[in-house]
N, C-alpha and C positions, 0 to 999 in steps of 0.2 A: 621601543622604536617600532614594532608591530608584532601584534598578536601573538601567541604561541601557535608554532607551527611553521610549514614551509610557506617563505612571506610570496612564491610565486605559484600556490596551491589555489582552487579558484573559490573557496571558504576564505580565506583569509585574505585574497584579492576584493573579493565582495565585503568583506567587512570594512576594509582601507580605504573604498569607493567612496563608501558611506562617512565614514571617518573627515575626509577630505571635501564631502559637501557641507558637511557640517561648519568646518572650519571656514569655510566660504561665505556660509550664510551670514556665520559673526561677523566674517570682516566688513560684510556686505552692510549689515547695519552702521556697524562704526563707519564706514566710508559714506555712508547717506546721512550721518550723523553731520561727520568732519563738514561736507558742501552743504548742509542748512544752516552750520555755524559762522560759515564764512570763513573758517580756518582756513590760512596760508601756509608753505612750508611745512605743512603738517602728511606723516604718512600714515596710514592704521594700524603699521606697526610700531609707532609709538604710543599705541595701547595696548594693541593685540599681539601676546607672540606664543607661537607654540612650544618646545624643547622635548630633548629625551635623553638620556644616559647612558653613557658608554663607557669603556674602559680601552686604554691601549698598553699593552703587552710587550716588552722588549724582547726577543726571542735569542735563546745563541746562538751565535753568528755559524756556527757548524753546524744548525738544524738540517736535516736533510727533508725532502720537499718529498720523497716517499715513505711511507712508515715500515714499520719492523716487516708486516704481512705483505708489501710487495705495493702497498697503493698508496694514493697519491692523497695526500691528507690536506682536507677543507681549506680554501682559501681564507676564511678569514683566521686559522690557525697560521697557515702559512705567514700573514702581514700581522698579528696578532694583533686584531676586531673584535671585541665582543658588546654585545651589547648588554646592558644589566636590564635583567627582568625584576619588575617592582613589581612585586602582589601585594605590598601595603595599600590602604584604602583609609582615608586621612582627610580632614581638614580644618585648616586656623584661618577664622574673620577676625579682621581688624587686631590682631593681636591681642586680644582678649576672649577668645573663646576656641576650644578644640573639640573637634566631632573625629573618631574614630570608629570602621564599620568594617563590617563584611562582604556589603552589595559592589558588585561592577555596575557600572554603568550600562547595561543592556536588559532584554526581556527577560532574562532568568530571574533574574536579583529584582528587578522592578516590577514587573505583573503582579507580583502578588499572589500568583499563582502556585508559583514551579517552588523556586531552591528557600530555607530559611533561614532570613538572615539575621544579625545582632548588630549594633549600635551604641555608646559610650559619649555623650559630651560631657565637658565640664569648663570654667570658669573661676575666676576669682573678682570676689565682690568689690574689693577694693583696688582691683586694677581693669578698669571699664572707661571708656572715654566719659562714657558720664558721669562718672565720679573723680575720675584725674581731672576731666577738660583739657584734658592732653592726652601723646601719645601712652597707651600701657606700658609697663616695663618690667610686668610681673613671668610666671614661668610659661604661661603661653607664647611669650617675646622667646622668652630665652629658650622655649624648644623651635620655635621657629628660626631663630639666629643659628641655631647648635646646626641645624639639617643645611642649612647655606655654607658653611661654615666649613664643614668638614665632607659630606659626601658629594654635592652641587658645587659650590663654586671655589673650593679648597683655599680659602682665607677666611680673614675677617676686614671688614673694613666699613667704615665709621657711616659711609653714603647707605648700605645695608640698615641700619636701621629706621630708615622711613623708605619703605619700598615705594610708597605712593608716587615719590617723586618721578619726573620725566629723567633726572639726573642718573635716577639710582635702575630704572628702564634700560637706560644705552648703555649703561656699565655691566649692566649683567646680560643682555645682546652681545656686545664688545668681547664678552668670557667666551658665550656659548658659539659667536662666529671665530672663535680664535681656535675652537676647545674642537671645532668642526673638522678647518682646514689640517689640523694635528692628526685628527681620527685617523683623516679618508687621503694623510699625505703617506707616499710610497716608503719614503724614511720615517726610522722609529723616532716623534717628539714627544713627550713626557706631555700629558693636560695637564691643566689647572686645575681638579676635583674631577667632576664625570658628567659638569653639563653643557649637553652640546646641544647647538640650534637643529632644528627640525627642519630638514631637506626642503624648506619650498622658500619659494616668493613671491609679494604680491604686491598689488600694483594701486593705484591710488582707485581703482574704484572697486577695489576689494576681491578681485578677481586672483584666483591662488592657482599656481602652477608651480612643477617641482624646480628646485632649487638646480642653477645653470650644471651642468654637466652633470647632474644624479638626477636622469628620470628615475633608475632602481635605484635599490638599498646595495650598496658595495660589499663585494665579496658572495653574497647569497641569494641575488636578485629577485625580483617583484617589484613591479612597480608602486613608488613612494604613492600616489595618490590612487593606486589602487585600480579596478576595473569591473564596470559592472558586468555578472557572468547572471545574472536574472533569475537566484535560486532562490528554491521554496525555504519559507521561513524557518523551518525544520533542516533543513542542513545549514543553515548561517545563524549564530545567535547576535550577530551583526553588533561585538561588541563597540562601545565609543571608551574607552580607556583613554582617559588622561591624568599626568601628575599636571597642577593645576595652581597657578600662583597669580589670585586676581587681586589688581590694584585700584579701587575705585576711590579716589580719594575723596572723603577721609576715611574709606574703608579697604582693609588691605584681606585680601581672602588666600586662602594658601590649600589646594585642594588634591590630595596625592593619592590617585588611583594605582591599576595594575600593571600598567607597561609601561612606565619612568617616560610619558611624554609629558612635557609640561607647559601648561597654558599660563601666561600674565596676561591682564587685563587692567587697564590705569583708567579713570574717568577723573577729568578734571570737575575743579567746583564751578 
């Protein structure tokens, strides 16, 4: 949901800035895309959508709201919030190929410079769209189903295996705004798995702002889209951290960075 650290510290504010223009610039294309196609009824985020991971906590009903030592213990312990940190670094194209690595997404990992990192893909020969001419349905499908399945969207369901679709888009939106309003509701409700939409919304010409009533992140504030504070490149490593689930059909990309945010991406044929 953001960065390690206080998300209203001005390192990790400036990373979130950045994070959120990023997210803009994508939709900015998709939405110049949408108006040269002549698309109707069409929004960018029936392409484009972010998410992040969360968990909610039933607390008992006797907690008491100060601790043993006399203070007054973290508000999202209080409503029992937490957000899950993903330091996995992952990802599955089209259902037939897995890359697993070390790198984040930022200058450490990518210059070439600084940190060293390792890398892992693999495949199977006989489960490739060009050798099926159909979908795969080898163990890249089924580690990709396994991770929707149980930790993301805590079922199974049939629309899940062609994520490409517009269908299988709004259904998994449909989880992540249900799995949202459960998070950040004052009463303890049980989620569906642990994914939940990513605090913003955006408007048909790709322009992103935070989601209605969560400028901040709840319980621990900083604001959702961040703030530029204009620091030298040595105090920000200005991570872009995303879990990453792209659908361009006929290629389905699935890409799971360090902070359990998650990006889908659908292109029609």
């Amino acid at each position: 949901m953001w960065p390690e650290g206080d998300p209203s510290s001005a390192p990790v504010q400036e990373i979130l800035y950045w994070q959120g223009q990023t997210m803009q610039m994508m939709y900015e294309i998709i939405a110049r895309e949408i108006k040269h196609m002549d698309l109707e009824n069409v929004n960018p985020q029936d392409y484009l959508n972010f998410y992040c991971l969360g968990n909610r906590e039933e607390l008992p009903s006797d907690q008491n709201c100060v601790s043993s030592s006399g203070e007054m213990v973290p508000a999202y312990q209080k409503w029992g919030r937490f957000m899950i940190y993903v330091h996995a670094k992952g990802m599955v194209v089209d259902d037939e190929y897995v890359l697993l690595g070390s790198a984040n997404i930022n200058q450490r990992s990518i210059a070439g410079s600084r940190d060293t990192e390792i890398a892992m893909g693999a495949y199977q020969n006989h489960q490739t769209w060009s050798h099926r001419s159909k979908h795969p349905r080898g163990q890249v499908y089924g580690y990709r189903m396994s991770l929707w399945a149980e930790p993301h969207m805590g079922k199974i369901d049939d629309i899940f295996k062609e994520p490409e679709t517009l269908e299988c888009v709004k259904r998994v939106n449909m989880i992540s705004e249900d799995n949202w309003k459960k998070y950040t509701d004052d009463n303890f409700v049980p989620l569906q798995g642990h994914l939940l939409k990513y605090p913003l919304s955006v408007d048909h010409t790709g322009k992103v702002i935070p989601l209605s009533g969560f400028n901040s992140f709840p319980d621990v504030g900083g604001k959702i889209l961040g703030t530029r504070r204009l620091l030298s490149p040595h105090n920000s490593t200005r991570t872009l951290a995303c879990y990453i689930y792209i659908c361009a059909k006929p290629i389905i990309c699935s890409l799971y960075t360090k902070f359990g945010t998650l990006l889908s991406f659908r292109l029609s044929a």
